[in-house]
C-alpha positions in Angstrom: 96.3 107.0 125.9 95.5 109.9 123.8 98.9 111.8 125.5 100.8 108.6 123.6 99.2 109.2 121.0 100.2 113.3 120.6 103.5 112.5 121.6 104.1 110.4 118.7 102.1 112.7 116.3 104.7 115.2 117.1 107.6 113.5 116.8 107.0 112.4 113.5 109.1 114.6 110.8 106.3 115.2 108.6 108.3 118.1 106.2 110.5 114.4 105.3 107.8 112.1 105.4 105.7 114.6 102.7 109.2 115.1 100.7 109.5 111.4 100.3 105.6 110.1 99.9 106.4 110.9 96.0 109.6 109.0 95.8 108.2 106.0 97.6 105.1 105.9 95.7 107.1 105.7 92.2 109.5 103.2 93.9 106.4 100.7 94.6 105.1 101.4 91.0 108.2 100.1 89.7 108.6 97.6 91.7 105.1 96.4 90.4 106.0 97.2 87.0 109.7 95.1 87.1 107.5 92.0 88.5 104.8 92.1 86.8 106.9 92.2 83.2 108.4 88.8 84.8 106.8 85.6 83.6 106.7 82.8 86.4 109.0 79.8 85.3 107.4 77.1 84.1 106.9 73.9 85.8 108.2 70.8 84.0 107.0 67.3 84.7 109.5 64.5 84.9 107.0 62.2 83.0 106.7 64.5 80.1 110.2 65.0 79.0 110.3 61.2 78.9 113.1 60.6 81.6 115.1 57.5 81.7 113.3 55.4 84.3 116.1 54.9 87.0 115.4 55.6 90.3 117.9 57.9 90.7 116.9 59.3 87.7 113.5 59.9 89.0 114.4 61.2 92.7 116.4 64.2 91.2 113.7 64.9 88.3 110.6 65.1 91.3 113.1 66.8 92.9 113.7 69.1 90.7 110.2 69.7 89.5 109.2 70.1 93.4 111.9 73.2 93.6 109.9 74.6 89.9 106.9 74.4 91.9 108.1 75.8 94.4 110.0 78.4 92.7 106.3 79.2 90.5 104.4 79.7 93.9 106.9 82.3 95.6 107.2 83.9 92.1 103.4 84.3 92.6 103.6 85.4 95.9 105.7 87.7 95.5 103.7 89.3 92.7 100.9 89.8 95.7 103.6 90.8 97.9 104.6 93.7 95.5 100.9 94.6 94.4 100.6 95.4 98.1 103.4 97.5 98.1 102.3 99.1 95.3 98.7 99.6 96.9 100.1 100.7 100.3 102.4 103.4 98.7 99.6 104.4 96.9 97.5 104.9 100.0 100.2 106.9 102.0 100.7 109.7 99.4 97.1 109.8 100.1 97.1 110.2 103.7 100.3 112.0 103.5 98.4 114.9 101.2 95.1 114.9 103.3 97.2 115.5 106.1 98.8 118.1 104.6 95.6 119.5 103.8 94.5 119.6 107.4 97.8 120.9 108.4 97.2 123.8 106.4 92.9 124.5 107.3 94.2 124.2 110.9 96.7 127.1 110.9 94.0 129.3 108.5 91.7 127.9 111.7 93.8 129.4 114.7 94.7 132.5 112.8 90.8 132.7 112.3 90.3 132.4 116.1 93.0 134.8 117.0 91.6 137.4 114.7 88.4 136.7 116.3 89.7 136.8 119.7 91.8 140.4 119.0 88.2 141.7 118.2 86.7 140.5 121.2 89.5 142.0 123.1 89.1 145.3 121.5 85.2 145.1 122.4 85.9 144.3 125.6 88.3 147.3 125.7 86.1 149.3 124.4 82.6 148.5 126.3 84.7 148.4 130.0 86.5 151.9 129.1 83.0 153.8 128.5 
């Protein structure tokens, strides 16, 4: 499983992924920012704007104020649907600059052990010649 894994660690472009963490991080916060400046529409109740009191009347005012309900809760929802973008964005330029991080402390790391190894060869060299 960990061959899977590796595989699809290395296929991943992660010069393009590290280029765009920035840009997809400010596009989240903006996102957040353009729906959180919205205000969610208000729901009206039939009964306080003093409708006529036909029946007809009445169906397409609780019809109406059902679809302002229901337009309030997915303006809501998606108020939590963009604060998770936002949060998630956030998190990848995170993970995307640790990465980084450990990209860069593992090639210091192997040109550490090849140093270490060329000295080992020159002892070795050295110690079999006498």
């Amino acid at each position: 499983m960990a061959l899977g894994w590796m595989t699809v660690i290395k296929l991943v472009p992660w010069g393009e992924v590290i280029k765009s963490a920035p840009a997809v991080a400010e596009g989240a916060r903006r996102l957040w920012d353009t729906v959180g400046r919205k205000r969610a529409p208000a729901v009206v109740d039939a009964a306080q704007e003093g409708a006529p009191a036909l029946s007809g009347d009445d169906r397409l005012l609780q019809r109406l104020a059902a679809a302002e309900a229901e337009i309030a809760t997915l303006h809501e929802q998606m108020q939590a649907s963009s604060a998770l973008i936002k949060a998630l964005a956030e998190q990848n330029t995170e993970l995307i600059r640790r990465a980084e991080t450990q990209r860069v402390r593992m090639v210091w790391l192997a040109g550490l052990v090849l140093v270490f190894c060329a000295i080992a060869g020159l002892n070795l060299a050295v110690t079999l010649g006498r």
